[in-house]
C-alpha positions in Angstrom: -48.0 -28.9 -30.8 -45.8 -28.6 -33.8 -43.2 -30.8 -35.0 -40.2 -28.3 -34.7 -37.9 -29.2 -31.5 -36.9 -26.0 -29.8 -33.1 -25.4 -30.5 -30.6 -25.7 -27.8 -26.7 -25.3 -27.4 -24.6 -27.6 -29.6 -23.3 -30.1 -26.9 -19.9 -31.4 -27.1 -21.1 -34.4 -29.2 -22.9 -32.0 -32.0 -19.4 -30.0 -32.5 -16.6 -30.5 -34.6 -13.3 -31.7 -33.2 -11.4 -28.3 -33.6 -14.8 -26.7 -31.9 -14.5 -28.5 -29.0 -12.4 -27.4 -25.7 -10.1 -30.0 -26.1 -6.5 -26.9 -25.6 -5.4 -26.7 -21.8 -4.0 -23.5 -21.2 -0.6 -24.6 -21.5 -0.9 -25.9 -24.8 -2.7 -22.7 -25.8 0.7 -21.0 -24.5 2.2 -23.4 -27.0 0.7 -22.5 -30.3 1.1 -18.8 -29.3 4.5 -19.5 -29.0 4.7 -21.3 -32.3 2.9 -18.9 -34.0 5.7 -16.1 -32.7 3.5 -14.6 -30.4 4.7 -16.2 -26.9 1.9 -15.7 -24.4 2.3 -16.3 -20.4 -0.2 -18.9 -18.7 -1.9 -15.8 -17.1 -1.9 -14.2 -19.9 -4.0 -17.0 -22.0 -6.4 -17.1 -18.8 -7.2 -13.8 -19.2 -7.6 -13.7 -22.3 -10.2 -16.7 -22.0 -11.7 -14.3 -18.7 -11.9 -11.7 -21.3 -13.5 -13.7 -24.0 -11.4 -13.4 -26.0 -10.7 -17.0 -26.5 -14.3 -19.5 -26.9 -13.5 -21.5 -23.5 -15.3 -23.7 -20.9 -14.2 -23.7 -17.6 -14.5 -26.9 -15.6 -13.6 -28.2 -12.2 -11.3 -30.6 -11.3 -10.4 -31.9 -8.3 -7.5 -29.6 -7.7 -9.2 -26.2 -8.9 -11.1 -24.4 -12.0 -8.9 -24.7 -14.9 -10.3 -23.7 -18.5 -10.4 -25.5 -22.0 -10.1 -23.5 -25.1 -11.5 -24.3 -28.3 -8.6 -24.2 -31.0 -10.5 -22.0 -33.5 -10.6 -19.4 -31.6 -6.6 -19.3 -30.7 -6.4 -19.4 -34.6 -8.5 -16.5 -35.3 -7.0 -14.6 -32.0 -3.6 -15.5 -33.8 -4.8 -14.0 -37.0 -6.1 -11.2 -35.4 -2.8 -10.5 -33.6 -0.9 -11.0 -37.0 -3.3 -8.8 -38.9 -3.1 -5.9 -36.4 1.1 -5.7 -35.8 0.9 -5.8 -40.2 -1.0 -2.7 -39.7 0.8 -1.2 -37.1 4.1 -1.9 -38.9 3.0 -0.3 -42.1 2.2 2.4 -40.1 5.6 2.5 -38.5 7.3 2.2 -41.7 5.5 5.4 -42.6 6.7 7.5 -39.9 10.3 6.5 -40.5 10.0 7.2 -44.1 8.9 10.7 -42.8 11.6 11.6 -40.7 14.6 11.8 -43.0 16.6 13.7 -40.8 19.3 11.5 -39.3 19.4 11.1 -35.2 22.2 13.2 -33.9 23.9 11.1 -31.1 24.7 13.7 -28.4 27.9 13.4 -25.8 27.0 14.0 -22.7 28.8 16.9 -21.5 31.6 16.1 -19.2 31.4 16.3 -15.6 32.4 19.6 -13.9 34.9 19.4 -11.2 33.5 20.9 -7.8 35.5 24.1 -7.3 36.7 22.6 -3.9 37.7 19.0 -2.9 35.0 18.7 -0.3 32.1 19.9 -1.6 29.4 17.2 -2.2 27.4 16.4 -5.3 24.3 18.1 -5.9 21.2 16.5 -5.5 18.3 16.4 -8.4 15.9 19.0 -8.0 13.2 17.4 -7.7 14.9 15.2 -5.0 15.5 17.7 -3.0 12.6 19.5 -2.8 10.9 16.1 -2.0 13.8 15.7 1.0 12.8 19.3 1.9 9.5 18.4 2.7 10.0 15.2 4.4 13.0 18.0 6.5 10.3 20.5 6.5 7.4 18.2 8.5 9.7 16.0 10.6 11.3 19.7 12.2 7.5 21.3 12.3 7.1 18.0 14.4 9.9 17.9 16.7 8.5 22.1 16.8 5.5 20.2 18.3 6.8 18.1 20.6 9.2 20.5 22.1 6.1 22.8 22.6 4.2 19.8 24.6 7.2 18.8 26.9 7.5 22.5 28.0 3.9 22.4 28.9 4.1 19.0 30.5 7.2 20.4 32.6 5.2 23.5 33.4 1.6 21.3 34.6 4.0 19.0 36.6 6.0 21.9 38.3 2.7 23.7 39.4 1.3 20.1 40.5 4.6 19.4 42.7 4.1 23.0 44.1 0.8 22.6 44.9 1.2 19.0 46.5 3.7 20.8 48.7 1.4 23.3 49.8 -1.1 20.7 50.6 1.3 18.7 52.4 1.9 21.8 54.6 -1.7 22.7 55.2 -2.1 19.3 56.1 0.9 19.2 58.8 -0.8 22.1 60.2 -3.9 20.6 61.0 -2.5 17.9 62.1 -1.4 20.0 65.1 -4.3 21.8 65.4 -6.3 18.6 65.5 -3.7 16.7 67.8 -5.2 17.6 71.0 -8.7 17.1 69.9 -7.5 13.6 68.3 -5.9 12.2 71.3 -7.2 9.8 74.1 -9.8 12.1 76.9 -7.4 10.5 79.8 -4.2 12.3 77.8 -5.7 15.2 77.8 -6.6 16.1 81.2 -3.0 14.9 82.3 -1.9 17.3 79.9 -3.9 19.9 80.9 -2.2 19.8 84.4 -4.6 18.1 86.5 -5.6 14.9 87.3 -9.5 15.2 87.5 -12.1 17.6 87.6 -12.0 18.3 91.7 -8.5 19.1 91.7 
């Protein structure tokens, strides 16, 4: 065995007071905010989801919250500052460019509709989206009108048909009377009252 420890992670004790996660979010929020960069709670936890602050997330009893390590809101700061600079200079450029001045256009005045009632005219592109909303919803009332008639059809052939088997019914019925009725009713209606007379 040698003498050397093997390294590990610098705990909390081994760090530096501004590299320990001693920032809630909120007062993160706070030194963005005094820096000029005002940052939303959400915004400073995603930026610690990102990585893109050193944090430490820890539980507590109502729920995850993270601690941020102030060194690296100062060098996010710094990297914010150091990227609108460049972005400004850049800006600065393209205006320098440009010399022509903006024209500031009236809008034309609105033209009276030749009659009184005549109705505004709708956007283009409005329309042609209400045209196709128009376009489906009569394609399917098309539809449905097409089903009732074929419903009204199937139910007129079913009512003919249940009247045709109600007569072929009532005619068996009176073919199959005689046959269904008591044997003593039939010989009296036959005419005689046995079979010797």
């Amino acid at each position: 065995m040698t003498d050397e420890q093997p390294r590990t992670a610098a705990s909390s004790r081994e760090r530096s007071p501004e590299e320990q996660y001693s920032l809630s979010v909120e007062q993160t929020a706070e030194l963005y905010a005094e820096a000029g960069h005002p940052r939303t709670i959400r915004a400073v936890q995603k930026y610690c989801a990102l990585s893109k602050l050193d944090c430490h997330k820890v539980e507590t009893p109502t729920g995850e919250k993270y601690l941020v390590a102030p060194y690296s809101v100062t060098r996010h700061i710094g990297y914010i500052n150091e990227v609108r600079t460049v972005a400004n200079s850049r800006d600065q450029t393209r205006t320098v460019a440009s010399v022509r001045p903006l024209e500031i256009k009236a809008e034309p005045p609105p033209v009276p509709p030749a009659n009184g009632s005549e109705q505004p005219r709708i956007d283009a592109a409005v329309r042609d989206k209400e045209d196709r909303y128009v376009a489906r919803l009569e394609s399917e009332n098309e539809f449905l009108r097409g089903q009732i008639d074929v419903k009204d059809t199937q139910i007129a052939e079913m009512t003919e048909r249940t009247r045709e088997t109600n007569m072929l019914v009532a005619g068996l019925q009176k073919l199959l009377a005689p046959l269904l009725s008591a044997p003593g009713e039939r010989r009296t209606q036959d005419g005689g009252g046995g079979v010797g007379a």
